[in-house]
Backbone as CSV, one residue per row, in Angstrom:
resi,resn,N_x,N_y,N_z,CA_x,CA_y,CA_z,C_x,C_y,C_z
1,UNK,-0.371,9.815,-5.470,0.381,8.961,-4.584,0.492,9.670,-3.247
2,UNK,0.293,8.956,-1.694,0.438,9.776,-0.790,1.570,8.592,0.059
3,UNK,2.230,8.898,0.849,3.277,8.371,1.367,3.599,8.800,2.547
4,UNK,3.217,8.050,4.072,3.149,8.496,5.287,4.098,7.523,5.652
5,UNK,5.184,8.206,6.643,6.602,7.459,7.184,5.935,7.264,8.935
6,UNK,5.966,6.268,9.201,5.993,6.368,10.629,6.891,6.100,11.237
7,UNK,8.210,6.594,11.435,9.404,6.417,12.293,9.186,6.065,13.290
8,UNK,8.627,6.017,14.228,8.209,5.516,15.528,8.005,3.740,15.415
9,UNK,7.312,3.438,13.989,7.133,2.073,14.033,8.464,1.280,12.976
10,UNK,8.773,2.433,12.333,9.988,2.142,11.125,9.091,1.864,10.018
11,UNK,8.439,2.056,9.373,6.931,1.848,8.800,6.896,2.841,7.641
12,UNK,6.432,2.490,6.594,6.602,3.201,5.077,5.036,2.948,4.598
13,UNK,4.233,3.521,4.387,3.014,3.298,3.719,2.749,3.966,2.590
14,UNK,2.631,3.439,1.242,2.769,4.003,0.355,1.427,3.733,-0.506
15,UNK,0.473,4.294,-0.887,-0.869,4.498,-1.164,-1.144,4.916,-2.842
16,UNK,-1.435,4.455,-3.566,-1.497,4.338,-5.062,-2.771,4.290,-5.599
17,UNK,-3.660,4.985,-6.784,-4.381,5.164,-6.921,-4.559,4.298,-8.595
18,UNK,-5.772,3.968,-9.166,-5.612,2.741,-9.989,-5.254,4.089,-11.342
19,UNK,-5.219,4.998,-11.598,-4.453,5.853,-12.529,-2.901,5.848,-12.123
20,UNK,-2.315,6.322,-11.145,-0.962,6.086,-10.864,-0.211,4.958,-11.050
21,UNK,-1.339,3.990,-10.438,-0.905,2.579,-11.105,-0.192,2.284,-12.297
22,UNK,-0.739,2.843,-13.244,-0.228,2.912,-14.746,0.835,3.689,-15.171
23,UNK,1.179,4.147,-14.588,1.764,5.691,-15.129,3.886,4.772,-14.847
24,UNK,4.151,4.390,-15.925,6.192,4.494,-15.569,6.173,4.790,-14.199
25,UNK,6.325,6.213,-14.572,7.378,6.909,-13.719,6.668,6.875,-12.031
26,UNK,5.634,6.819,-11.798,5.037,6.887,-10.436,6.035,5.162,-9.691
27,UNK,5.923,4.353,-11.114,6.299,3.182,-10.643,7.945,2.930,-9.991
28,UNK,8.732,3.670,-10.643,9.839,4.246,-10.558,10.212,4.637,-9.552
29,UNK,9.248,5.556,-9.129,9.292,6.345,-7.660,8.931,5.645,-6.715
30,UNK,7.714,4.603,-6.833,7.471,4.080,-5.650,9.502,2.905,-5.509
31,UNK,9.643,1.978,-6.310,10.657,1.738,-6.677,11.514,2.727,-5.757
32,UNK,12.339,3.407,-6.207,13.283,4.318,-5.601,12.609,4.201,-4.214
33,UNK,11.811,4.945,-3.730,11.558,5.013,-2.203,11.383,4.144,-1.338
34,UNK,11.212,2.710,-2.203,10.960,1.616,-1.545,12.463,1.066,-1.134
35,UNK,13.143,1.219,-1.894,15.037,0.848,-2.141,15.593,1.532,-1.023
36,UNK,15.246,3.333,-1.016,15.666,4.145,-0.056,15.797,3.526,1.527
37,UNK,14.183,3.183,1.846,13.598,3.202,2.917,14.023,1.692,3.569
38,UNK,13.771,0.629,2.522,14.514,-0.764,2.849,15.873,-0.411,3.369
39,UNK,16.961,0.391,3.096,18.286,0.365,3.362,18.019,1.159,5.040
40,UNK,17.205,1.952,5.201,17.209,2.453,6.362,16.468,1.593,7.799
41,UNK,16.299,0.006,7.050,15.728,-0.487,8.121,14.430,-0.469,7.953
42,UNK,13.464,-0.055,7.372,12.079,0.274,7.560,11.083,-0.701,6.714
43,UNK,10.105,-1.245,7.163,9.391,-1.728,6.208,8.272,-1.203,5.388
44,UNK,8.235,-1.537,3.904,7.318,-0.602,3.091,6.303,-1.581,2.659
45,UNK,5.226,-0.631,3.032,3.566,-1.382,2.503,3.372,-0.761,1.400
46,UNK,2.619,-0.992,0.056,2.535,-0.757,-0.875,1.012,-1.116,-1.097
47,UNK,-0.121,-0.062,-0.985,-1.140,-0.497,-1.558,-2.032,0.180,-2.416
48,UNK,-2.820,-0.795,-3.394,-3.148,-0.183,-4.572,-4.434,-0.603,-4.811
49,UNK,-5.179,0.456,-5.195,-6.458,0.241,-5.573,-7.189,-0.190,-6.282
50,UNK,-8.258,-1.048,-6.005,-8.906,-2.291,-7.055,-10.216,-1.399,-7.726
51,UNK,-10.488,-2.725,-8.061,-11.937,-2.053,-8.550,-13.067,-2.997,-8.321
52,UNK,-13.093,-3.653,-7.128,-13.581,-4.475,-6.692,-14.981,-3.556,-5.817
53,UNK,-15.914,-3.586,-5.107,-17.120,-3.732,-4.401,-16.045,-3.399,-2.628
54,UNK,-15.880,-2.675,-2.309,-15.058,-2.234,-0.914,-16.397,-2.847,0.349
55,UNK,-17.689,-2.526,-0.422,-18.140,-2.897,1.044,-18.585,-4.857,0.935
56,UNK,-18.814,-5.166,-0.468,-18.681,-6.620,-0.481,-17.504,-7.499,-0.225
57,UNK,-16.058,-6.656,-0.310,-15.514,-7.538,0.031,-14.747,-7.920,1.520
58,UNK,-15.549,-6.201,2.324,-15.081,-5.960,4.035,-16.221,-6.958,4.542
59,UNK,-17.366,-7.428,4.391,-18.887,-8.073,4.574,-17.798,-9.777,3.973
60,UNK,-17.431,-10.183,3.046,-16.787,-11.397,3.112,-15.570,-11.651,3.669
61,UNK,-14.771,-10.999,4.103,-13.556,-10.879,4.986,-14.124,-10.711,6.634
62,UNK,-15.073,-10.109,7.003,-15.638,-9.766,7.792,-15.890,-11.284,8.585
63,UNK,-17.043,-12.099,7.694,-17.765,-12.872,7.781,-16.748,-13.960,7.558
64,UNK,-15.537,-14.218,7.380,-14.852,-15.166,7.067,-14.177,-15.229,8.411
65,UNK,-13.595,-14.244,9.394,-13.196,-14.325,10.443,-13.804,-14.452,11.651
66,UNK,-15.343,-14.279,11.621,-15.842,-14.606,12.578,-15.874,-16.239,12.441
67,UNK,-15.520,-17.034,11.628,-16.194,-18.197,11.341,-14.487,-19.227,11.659
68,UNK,-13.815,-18.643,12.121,-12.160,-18.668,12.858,-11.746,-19.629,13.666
C-alpha cells in the first residue's frame, strides 16, 4: 500500500495492490485513514489494481475521447 497526502490540494491518494486487496486488515487501514483524512477536510482517492490489459484499455479510453 503506498499513500501520498497532498496538502496543498487537500488530496489523499491511496494506491492498493490486487494482493493487498485481499488481505482484512490492509482494508481496515485504508478504512481508518480514509475516516481520519475525511474529518480533516481532504478528499481520498482509492485505487486498486485490475487485471485487465493497461495498454488495451488506455488505446479504448484514449480512442473514446477523441471521438467527444
Amino acid at each position: 500500500m503506498e499513500i501520498y497526502v497532498r496538502d496543498d490540494e487537500r488530496m489523499v491518494e491511496i494506491w492498493l495492490n490486487r494482493q493487498e486487496q485481499q488481505d482484512a486488515g490492509t482494508d481496515a487501514c485504508v478504512r481508518n485513514a480514509a475516516k481520519d483524512y475525511h474529518k480533516k477536510h481532504y478528499k481520498v482517492a482509492v485505487f486498486r489494481s485490475g487485471n485487465a490489459d493497461l495498454f488495451a484499455c488506455t488505446d479504448g479510453l484514449l480512442k473514446a475521447n477523441l471521438r467527444l
